[in-house]
ZAMARGU-4260 file (C-alpha; in steps of 0.2 Angstrom, whole numbers, plus 5000, padded with zeros to 4 digits):
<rodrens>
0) 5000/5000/5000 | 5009/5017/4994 | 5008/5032/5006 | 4994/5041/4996 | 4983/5025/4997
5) 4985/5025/5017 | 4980/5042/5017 | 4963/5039/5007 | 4963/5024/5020 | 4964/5037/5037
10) 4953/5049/5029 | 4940/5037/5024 | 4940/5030/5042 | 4939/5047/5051 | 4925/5051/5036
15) 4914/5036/5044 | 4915/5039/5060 | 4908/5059/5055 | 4896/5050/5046 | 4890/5041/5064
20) 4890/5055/5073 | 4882/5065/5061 | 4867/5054/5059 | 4863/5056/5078 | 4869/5076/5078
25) 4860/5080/5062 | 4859/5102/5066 | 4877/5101/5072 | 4883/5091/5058 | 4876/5104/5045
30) 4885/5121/5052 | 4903/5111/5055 | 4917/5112/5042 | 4920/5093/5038 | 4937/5095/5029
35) 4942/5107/5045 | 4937/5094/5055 | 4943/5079/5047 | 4960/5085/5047 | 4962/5089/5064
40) 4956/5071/5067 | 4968/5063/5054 | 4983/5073/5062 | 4977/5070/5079 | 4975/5050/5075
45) 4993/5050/5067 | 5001/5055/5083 | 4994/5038/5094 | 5001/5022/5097 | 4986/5013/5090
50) 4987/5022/5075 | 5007/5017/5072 | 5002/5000/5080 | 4990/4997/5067 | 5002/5003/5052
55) 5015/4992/5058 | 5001/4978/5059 | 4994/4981/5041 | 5015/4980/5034 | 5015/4963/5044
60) 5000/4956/5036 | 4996/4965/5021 | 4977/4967/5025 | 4967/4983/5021 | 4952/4979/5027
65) 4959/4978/5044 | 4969/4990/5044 | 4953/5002/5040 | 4943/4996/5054 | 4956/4996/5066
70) 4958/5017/5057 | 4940/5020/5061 | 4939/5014/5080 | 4954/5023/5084 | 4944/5038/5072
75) 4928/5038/5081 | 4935/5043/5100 | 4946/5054/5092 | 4933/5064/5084 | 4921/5066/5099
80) 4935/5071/5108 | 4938/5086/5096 | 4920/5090/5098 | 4919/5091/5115 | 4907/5075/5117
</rodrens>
């Protein structure tokens, strides 16, 4: 997996976990900036030990789909956190 291709990966995760919380925050959801916020999550989930855990993980095994579920449980917290919730 190139570099570019884990980046579509991370932003895809944090992108389902804003869709999650969105669906239960409807209003909130429609005045927030959602590149905004999906960059502060990526940068924020690139500096955690589950995040390097699961990159080292998915260049032992070789298996995306893991690799983007393991990306969007680490996402989810993450982005709560940013919104205060």
């Amino acid at each position: 997996m190139t570099e570019a291709k884990i980046n579509e990966t991370v932003a895809a995760a944090v992108g389902g976990a804003f869709d999650e919380w969105a669906a239960e925050h409807p209003s909130l959801a429609a005045v927030i900036d959602r590149i905004r916020l999906t960059d502060q999550t990526v940068e924020s989930l690139r500096s955690t030990d589950g995040y390097r855990q699961a990159i080292a993980a998915y260049h032992r095994d070789q298996n995306e789909l893991s690799l983007l579920g393991e990306l969007a449980e680490l996402a989810g917290p993450i982005l709560r956190g940013i919104l205060g919730l």
